[in-house]
C-alpha positions as a Python dict, from the first residue, in 0.01 Angstrom:
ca = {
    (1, 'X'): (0, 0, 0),
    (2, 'X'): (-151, 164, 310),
    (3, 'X'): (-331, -62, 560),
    (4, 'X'): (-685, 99, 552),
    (5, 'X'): (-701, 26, 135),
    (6, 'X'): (-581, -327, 225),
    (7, 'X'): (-889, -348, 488),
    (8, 'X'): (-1120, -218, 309),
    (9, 'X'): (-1040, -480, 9),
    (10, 'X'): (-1025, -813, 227),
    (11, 'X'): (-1395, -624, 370),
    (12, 'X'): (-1468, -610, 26),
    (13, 'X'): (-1417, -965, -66),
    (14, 'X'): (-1537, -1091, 305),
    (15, 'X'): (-1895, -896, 178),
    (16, 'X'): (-1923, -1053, -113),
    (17, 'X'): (-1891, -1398, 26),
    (18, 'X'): (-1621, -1543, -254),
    (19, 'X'): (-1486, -1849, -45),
    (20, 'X'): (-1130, -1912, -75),
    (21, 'X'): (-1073, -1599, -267),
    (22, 'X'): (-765, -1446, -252),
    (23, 'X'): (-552, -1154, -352),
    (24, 'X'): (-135, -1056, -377),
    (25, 'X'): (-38, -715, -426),
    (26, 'X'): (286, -623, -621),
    (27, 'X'): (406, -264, -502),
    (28, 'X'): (675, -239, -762),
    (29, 'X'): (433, -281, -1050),
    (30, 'X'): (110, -148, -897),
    (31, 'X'): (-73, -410, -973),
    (32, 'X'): (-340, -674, -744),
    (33, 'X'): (-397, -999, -826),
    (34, 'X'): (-672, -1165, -724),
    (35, 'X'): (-764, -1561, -729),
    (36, 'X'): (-1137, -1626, -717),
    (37, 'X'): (-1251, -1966, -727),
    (38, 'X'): (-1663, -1911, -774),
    (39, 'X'): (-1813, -2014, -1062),
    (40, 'X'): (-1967, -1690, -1126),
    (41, 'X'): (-1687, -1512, -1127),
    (42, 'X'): (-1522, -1780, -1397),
    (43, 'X'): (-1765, -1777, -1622),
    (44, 'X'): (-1837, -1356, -1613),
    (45, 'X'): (-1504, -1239, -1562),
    (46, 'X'): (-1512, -1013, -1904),
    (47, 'X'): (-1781, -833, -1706),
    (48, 'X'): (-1663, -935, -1279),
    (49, 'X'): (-1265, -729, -1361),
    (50, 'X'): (-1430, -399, -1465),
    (51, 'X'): (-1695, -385, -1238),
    (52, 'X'): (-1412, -447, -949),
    (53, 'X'): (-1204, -242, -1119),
    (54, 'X'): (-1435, 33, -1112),
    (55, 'X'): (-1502, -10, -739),
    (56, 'X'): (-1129, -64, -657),
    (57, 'X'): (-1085, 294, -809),
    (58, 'X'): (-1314, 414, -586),
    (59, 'X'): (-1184, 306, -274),
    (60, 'X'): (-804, 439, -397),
    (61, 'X'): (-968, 758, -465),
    (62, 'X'): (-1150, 803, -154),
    (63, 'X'): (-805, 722, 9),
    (64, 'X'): (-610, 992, -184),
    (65, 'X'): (-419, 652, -364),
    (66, 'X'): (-319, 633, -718),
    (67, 'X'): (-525, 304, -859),
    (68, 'X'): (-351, -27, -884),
    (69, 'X'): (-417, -203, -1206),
    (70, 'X'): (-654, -490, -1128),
    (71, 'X'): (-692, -836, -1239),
    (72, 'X'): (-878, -1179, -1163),
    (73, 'X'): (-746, -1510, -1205),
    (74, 'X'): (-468, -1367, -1476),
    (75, 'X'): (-761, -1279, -1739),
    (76, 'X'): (-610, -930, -1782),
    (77, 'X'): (-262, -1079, -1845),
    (78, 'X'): (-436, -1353, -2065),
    (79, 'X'): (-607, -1080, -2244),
    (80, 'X'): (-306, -879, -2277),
    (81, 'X'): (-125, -1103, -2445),
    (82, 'X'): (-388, -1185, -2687),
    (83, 'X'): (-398, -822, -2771),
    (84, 'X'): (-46, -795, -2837),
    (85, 'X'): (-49, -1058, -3038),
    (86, 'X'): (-338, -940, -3260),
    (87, 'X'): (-168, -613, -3289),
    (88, 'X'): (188, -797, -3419),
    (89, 'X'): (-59, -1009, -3686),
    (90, 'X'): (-231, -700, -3832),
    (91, 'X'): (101, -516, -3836),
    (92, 'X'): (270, -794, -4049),
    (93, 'X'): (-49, -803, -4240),
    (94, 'X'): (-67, -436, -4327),
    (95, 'X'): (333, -482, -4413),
    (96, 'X'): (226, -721, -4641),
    (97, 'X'): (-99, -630, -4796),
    (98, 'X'): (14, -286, -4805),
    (99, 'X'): (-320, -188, -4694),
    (100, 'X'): (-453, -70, -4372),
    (101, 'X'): (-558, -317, -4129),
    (102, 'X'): (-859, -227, -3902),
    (103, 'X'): (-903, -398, -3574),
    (104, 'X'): (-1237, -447, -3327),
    (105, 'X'): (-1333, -224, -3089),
    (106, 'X'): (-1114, -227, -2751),
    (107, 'X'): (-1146, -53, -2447),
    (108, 'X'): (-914, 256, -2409),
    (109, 'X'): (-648, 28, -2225),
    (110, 'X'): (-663, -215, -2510),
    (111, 'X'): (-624, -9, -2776),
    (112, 'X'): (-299, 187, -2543),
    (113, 'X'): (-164, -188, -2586),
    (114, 'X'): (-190, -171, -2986),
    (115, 'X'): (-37, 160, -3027),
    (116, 'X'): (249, 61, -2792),
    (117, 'X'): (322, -262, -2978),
    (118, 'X'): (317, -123, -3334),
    (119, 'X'): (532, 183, -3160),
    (120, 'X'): (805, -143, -3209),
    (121, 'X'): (749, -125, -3598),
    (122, 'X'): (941, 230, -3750),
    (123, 'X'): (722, 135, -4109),
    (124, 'X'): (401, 132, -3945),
    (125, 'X'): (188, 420, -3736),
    (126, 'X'): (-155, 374, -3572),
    (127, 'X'): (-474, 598, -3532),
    (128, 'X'): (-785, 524, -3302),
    (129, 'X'): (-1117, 627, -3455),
    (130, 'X'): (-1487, 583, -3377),
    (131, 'X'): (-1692, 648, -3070),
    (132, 'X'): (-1764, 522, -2709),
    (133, 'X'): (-1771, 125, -2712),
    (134, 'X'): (-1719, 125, -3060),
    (135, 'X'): (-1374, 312, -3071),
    (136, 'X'): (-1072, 105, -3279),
    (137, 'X'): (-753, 130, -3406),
    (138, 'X'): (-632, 104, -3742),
    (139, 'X'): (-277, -2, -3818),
    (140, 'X'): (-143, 187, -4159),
    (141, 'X'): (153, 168, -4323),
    (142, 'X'): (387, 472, -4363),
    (143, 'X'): (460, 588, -4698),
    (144, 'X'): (786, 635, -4871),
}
């Protein structure tokens, strides 16, 4: 990762006054990690990752960078695995019930996590459907 998008982020964190926060990049993934050990940040992470997301993109942008995928205190991992998870249920559950299984809305990289997991399952397809914040996917079986 270049030095002036590495300056820019410990200026970032130094500015927002997080004490003993701390971050790890891994190159071969493209992904930063960072540790954050405020209470605010605990307790709002759901709505602390985007919004640092958002302004990580920026600065990668502005830099003529592709973005890193972001996360805080492994939420984004955590959350990753839930969704996979979910996705394997409601696949086995639309195997069984033979009926289409609808899931809650997700984010765009959320519901990218369903379709790749069901991708595993050659009787099962996905679609995505809905609007904005309220977009989902729905796990169907594939007909004989």
């Amino acid at each position: 990762m270049e030095t002036a998008i590495l300056e820019k982020i410990k200026k970032l964190i130094d500015v927002a006054d997080f004490k003993g926060a701390e971050f790890s990049v891994d190159e071969e993934h493209r992904k930063i990690l960072f540790i954050i050990d405020d209470r605010v940040v605990r307790e709002y992470v759901s709505v602390f990752l985007p919004a640092l997301d958002h302004v990580l993109g920026l600065i990668f942008h502005k830099e003529g960078a592709e973005p890193f995928v972001v996360d805080v205190n492994y939420y984004r991992r955590e959350r990753e695995r839930l969704i996979s998870e979910l996705a394997r249920a409601a696949g086995k559950k639309a195997i069984l019930t033979k009926q289409d299984v609808e899931l809650p809305p997700m984010n765009s990289y959320e519901r990218r996590l369903v379709h790749v997991e069901i991708t595993t399952h050659p009787e099962l397809r996905t679609e995505s459907f809905g609007r904005g914040k309220e977009r989902r996917v729905i796990i169907k079986r594939i007909e004989e």
